[in-house]
Biopython code that builds the backbone (N, CA, C, O; Angstrom):
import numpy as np
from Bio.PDB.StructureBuilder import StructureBuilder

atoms = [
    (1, "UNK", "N", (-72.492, 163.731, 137.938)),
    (1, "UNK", "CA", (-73.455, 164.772, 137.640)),
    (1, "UNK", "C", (-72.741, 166.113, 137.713)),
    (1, "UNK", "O", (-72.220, 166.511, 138.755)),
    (2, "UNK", "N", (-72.735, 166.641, 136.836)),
    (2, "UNK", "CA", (-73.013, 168.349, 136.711)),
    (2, "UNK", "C", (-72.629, 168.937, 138.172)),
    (2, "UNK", "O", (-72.938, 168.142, 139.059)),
    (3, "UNK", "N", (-72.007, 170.182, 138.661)),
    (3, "UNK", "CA", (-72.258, 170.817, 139.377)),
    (3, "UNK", "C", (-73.461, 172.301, 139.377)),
    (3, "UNK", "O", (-73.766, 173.128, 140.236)),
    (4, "UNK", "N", (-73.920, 172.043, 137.802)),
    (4, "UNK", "CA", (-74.756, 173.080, 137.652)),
    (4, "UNK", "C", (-76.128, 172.046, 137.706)),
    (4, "UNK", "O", (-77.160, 172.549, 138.150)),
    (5, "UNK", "N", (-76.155, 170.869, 137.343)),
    (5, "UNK", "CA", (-77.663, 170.241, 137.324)),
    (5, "UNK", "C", (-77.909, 169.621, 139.002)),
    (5, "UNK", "O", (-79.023, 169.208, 139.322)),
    (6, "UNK", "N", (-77.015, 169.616, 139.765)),
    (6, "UNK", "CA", (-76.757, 168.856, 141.017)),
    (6, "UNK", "C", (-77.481, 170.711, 141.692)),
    (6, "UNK", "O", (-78.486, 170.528, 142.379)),
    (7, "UNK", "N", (-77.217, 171.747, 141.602)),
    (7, "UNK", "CA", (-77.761, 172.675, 142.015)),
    (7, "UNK", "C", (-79.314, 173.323, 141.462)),
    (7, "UNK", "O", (-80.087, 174.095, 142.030)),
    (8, "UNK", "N", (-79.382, 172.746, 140.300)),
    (8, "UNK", "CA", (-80.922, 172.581, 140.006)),
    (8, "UNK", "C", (-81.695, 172.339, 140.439)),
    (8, "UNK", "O", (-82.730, 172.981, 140.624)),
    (9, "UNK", "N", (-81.258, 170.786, 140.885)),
    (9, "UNK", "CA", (-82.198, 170.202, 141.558)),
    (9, "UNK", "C", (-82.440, 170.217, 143.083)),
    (9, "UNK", "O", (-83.497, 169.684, 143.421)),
    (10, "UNK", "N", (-81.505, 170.828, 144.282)),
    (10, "UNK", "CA", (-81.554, 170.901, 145.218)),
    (10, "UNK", "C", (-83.384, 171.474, 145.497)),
    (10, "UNK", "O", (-84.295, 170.842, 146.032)),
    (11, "UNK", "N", (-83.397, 172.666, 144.986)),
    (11, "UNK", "CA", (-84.428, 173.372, 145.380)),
    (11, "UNK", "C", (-86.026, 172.451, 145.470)),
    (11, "UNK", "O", (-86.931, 172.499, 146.304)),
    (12, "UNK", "N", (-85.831, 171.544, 144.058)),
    (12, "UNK", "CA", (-87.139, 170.960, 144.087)),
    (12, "UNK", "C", (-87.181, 169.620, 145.184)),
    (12, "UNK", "O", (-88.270, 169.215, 145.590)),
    (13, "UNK", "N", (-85.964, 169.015, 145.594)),
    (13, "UNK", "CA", (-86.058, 168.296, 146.832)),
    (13, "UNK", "C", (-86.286, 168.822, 148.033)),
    (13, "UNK", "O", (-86.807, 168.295, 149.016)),
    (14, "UNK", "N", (-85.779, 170.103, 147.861)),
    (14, "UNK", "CA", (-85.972, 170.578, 149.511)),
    (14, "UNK", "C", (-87.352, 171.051, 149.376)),
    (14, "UNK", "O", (-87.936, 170.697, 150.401)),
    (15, "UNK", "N", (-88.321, 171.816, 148.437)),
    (15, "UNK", "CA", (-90.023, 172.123, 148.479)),
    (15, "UNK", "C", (-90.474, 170.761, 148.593)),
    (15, "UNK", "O", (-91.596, 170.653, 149.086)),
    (16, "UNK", "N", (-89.920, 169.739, 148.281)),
    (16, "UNK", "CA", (-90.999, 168.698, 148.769)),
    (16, "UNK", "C", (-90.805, 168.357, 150.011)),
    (16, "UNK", "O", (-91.674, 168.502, 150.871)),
    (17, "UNK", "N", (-89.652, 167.870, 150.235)),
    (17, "UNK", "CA", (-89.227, 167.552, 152.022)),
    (17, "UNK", "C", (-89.954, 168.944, 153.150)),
    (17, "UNK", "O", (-90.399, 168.694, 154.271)),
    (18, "UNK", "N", (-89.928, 170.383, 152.526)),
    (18, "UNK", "CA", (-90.396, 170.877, 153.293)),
    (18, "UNK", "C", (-91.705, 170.953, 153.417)),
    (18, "UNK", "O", (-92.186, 171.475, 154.422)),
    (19, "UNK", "N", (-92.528, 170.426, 152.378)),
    (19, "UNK", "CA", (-94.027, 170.207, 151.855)),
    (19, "UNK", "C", (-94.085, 168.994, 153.312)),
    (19, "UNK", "O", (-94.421, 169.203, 154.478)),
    (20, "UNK", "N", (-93.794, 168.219, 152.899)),
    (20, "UNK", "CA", (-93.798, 167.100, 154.111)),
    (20, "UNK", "C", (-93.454, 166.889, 155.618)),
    (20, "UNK", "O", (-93.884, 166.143, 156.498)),
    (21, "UNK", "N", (-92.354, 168.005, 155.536)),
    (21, "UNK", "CA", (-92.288, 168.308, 157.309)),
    (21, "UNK", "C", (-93.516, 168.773, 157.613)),
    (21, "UNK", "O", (-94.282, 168.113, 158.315)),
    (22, "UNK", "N", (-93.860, 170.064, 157.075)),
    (22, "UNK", "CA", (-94.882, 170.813, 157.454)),
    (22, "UNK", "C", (-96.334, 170.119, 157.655)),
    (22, "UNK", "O", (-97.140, 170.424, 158.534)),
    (23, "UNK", "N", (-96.520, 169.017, 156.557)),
    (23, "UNK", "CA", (-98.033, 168.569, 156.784)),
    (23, "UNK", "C", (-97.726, 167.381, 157.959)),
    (23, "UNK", "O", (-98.698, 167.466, 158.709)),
    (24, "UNK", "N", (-97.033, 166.555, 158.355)),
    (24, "UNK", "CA", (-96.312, 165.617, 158.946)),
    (24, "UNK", "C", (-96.469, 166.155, 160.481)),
    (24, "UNK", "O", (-96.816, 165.594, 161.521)),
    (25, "UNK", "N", (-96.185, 167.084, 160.263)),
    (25, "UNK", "CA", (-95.396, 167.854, 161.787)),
    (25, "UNK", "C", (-96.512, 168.789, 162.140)),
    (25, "UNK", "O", (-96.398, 169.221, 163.287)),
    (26, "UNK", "N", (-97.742, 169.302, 161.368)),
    (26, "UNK", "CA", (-98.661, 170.189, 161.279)),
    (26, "UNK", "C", (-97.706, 171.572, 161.811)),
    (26, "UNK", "O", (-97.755, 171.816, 163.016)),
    (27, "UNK", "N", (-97.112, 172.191, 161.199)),
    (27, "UNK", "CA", (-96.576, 173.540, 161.156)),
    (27, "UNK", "C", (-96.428, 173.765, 159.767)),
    (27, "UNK", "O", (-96.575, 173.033, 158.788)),
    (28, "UNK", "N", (-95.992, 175.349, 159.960)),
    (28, "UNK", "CA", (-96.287, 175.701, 158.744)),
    (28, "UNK", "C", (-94.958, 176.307, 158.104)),
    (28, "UNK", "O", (-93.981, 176.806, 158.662)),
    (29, "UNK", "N", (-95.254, 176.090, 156.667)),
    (29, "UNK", "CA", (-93.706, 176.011, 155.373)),
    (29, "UNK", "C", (-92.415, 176.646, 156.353)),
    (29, "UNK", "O", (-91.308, 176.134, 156.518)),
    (30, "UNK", "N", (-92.943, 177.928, 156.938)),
    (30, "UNK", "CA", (-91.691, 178.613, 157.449)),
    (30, "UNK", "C", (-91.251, 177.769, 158.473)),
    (30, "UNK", "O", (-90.032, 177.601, 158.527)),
    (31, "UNK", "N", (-91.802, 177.317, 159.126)),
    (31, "UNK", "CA", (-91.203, 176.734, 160.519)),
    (31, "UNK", "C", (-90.708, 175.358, 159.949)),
    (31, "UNK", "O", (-89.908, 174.827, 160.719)),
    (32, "UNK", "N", (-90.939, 174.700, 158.915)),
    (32, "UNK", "CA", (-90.429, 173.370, 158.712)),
    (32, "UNK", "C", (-89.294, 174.109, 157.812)),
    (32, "UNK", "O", (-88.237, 173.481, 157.891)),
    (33, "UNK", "N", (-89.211, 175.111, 157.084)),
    (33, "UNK", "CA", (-88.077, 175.636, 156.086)),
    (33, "UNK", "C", (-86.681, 175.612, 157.249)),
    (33, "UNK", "O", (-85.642, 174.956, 157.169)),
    (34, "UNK", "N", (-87.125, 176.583, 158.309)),
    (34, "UNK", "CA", (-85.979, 176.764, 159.205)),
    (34, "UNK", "C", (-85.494, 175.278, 159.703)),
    (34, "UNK", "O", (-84.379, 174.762, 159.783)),
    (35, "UNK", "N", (-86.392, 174.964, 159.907)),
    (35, "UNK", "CA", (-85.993, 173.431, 160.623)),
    (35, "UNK", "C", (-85.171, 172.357, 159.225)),
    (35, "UNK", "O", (-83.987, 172.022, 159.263)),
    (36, "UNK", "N", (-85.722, 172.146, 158.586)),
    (36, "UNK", "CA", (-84.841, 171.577, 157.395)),
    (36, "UNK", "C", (-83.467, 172.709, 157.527)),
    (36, "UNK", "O", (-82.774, 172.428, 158.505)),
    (37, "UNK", "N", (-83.276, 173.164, 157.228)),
    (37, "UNK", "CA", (-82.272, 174.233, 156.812)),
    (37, "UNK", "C", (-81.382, 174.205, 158.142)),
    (37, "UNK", "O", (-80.222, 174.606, 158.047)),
    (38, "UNK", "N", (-81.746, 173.860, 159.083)),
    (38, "UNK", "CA", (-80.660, 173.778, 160.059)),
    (38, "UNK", "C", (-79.949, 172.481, 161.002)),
    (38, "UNK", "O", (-79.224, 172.435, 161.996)),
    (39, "UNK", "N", (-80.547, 171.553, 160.159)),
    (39, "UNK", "CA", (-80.347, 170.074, 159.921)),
    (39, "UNK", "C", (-79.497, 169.502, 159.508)),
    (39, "UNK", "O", (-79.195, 169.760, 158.343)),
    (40, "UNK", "N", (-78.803, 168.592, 160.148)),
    (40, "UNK", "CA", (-77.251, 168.188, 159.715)),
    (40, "UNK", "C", (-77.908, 167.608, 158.272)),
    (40, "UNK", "O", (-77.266, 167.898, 157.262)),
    (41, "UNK", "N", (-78.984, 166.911, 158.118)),
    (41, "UNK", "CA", (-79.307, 166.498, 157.009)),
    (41, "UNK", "C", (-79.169, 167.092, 155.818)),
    (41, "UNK", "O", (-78.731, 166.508, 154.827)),
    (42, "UNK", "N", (-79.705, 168.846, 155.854)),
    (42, "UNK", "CA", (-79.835, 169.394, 154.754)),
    (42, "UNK", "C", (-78.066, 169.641, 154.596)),
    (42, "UNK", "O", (-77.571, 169.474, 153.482)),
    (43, "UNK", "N", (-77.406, 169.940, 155.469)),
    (43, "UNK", "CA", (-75.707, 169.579, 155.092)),
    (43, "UNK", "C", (-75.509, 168.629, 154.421)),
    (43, "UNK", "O", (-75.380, 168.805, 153.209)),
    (44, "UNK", "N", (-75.432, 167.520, 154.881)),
    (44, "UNK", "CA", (-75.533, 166.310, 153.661)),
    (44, "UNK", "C", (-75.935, 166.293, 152.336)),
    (44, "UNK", "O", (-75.289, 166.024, 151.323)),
    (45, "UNK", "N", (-77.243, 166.659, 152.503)),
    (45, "UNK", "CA", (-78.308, 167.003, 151.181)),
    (45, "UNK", "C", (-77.194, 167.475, 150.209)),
    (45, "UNK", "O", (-76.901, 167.018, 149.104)),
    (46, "UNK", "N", (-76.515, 168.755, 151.067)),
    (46, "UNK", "CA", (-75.868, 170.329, 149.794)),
    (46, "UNK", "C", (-74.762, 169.463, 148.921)),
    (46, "UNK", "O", (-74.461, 169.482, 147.728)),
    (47, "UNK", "N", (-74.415, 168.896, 149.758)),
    (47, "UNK", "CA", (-73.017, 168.179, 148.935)),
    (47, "UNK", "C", (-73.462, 166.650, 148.157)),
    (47, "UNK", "O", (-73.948, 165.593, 148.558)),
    (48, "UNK", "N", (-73.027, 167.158, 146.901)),
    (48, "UNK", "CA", (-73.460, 165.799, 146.017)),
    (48, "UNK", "C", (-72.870, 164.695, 146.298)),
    (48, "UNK", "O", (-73.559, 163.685, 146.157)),
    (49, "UNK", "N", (-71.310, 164.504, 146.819)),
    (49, "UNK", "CA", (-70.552, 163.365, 146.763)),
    (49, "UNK", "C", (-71.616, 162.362, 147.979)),
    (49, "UNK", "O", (-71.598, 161.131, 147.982)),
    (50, "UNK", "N", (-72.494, 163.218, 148.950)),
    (50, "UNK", "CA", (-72.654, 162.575, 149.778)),
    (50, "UNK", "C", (-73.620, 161.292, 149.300)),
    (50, "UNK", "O", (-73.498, 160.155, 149.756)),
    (51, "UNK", "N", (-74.687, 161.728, 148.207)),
    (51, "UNK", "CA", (-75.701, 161.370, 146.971)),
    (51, "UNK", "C", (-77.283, 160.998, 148.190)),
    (51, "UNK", "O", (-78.237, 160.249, 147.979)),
    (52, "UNK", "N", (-77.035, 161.713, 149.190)),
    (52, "UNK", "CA", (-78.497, 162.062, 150.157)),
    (52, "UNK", "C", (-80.040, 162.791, 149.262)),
    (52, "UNK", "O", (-81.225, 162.888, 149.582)),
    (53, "UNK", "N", (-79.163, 163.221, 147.932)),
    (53, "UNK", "CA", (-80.132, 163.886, 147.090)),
    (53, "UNK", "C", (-80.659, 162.828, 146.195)),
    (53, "UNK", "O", (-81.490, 163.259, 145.394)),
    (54, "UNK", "N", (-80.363, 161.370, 146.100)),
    (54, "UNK", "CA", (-81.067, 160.112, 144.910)),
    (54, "UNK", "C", (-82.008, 159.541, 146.239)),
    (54, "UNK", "O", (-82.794, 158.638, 145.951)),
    (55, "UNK", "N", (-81.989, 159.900, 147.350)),
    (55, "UNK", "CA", (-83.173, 159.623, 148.095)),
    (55, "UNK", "C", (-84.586, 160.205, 148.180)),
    (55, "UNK", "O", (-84.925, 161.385, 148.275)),
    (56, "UNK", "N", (-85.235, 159.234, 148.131)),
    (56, "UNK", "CA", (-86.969, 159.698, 148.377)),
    (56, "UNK", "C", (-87.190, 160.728, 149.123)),
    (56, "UNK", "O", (-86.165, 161.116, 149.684)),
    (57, "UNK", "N", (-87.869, 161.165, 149.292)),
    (57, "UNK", "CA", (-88.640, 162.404, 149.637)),
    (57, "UNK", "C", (-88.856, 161.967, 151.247)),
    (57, "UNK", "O", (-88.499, 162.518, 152.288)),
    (58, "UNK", "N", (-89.849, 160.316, 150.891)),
    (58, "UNK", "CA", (-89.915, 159.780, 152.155)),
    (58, "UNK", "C", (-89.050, 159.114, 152.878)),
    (58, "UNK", "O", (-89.258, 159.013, 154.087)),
    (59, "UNK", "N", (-88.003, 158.576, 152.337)),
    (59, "UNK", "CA", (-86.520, 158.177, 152.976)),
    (59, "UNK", "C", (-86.365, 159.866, 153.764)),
    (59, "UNK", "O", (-86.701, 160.169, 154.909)),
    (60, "UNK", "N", (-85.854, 160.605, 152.883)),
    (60, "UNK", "CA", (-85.312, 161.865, 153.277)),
    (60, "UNK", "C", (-85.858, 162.623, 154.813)),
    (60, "UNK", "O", (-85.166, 163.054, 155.736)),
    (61, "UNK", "N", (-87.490, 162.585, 154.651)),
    (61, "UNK", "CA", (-88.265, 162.465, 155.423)),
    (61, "UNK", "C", (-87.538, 161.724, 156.805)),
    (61, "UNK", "O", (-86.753, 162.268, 157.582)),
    (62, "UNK", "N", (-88.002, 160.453, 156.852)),
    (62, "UNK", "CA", (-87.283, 159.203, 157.870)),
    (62, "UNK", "C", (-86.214, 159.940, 158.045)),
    (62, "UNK", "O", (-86.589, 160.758, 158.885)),
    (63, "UNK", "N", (-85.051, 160.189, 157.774)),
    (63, "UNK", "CA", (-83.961, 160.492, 158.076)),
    (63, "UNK", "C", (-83.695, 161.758, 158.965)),
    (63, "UNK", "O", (-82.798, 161.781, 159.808)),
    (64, "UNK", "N", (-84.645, 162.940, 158.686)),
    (64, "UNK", "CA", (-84.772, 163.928, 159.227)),
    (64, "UNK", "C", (-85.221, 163.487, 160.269)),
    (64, "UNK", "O", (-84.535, 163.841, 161.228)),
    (65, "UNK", "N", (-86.406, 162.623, 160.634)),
    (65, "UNK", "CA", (-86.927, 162.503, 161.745)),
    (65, "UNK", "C", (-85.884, 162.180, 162.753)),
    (65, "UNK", "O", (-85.512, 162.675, 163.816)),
    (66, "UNK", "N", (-85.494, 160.977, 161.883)),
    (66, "UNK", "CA", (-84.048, 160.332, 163.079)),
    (66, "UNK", "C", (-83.195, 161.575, 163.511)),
    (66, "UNK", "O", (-83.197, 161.754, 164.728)),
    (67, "UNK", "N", (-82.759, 162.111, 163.069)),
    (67, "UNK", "CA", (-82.173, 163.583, 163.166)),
    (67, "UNK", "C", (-82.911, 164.182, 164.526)),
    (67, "UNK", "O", (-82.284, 164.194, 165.586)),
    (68, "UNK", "N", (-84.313, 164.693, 164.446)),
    (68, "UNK", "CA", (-84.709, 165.299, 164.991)),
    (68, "UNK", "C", (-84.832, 164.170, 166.875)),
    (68, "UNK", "O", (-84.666, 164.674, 167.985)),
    (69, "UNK", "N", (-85.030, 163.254, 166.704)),
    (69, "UNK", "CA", (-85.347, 162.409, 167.490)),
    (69, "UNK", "C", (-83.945, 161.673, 168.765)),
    (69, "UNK", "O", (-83.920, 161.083, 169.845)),
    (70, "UNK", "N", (-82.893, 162.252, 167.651)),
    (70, "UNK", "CA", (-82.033, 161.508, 168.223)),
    (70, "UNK", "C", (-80.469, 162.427, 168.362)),
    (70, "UNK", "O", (-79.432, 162.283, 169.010)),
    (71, "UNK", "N", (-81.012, 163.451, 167.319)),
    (71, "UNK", "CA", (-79.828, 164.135, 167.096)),
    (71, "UNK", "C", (-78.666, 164.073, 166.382)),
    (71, "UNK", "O", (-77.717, 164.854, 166.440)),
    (72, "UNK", "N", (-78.842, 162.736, 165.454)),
    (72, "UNK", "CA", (-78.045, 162.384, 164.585)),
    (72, "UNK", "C", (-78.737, 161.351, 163.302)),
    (72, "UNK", "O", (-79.815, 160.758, 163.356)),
    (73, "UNK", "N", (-78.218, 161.357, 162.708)),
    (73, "UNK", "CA", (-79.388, 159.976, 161.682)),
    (73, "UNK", "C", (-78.167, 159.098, 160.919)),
    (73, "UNK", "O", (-77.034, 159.575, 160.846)),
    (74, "UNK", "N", (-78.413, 158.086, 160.488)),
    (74, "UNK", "CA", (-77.404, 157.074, 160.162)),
    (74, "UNK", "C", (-78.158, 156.828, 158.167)),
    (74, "UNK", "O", (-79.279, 157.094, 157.733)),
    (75, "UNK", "N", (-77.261, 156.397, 157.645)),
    (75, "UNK", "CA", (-77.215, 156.659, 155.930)),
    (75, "UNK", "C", (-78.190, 155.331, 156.113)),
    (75, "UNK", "O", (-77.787, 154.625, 157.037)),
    (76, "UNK", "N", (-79.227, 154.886, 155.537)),
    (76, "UNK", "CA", (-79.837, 153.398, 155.370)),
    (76, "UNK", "C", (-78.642, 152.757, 154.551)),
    (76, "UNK", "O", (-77.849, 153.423, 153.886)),
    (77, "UNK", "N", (-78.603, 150.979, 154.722)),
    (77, "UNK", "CA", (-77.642, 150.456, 153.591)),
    (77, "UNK", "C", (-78.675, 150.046, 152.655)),
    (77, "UNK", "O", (-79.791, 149.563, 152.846)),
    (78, "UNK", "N", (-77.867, 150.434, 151.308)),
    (78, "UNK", "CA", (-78.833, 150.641, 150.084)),
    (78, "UNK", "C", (-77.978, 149.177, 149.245)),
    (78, "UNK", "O", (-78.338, 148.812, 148.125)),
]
sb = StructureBuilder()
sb.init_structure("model")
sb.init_model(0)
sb.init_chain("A")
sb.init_seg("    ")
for serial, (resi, resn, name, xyz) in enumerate(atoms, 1):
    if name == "N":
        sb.init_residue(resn, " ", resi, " ")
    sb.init_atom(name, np.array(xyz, "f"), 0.0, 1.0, " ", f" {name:<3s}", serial, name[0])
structure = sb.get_structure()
């Protein structure tokens, strides 16, 4: 993929993942924005080779949680 279509699309994965922290977590856009955004996950996310971005919304989701829960999250085997 593109390094210009791979940056396209970041934005519309991260409004949904942050759509979903927020209703999930009951806080609101800003407080789930910061929280995504400072997530080893959304590191992963930025870089395409890692391909954390062909995951679901709700995988992505799961993964953050593990993150948040544990302090680290592990890739599912696909």
């Amino acid at each position: 993929m593109s390094k210009e279509k791979f940056l396209a699309m970041i934005p519309y994965i991260s409004t949904d993942l942050v759509n979903m922290i927020a209703t999930k977590q009951n806080i609101t856009e800003e407080e789930a924005i910061i929280k995504l955004y400072g997530s080893k996950l959304y590191a992963a996310l930025e870089q395409e080779e890692t391909k954390v971005w062909q995951y679901s919304t709700h995988m992505l989701y799961s993964l953050f949680e593990q993150e948040e829960n544990t302090g680290n999250f592990q890739f599912p085997d696909v």
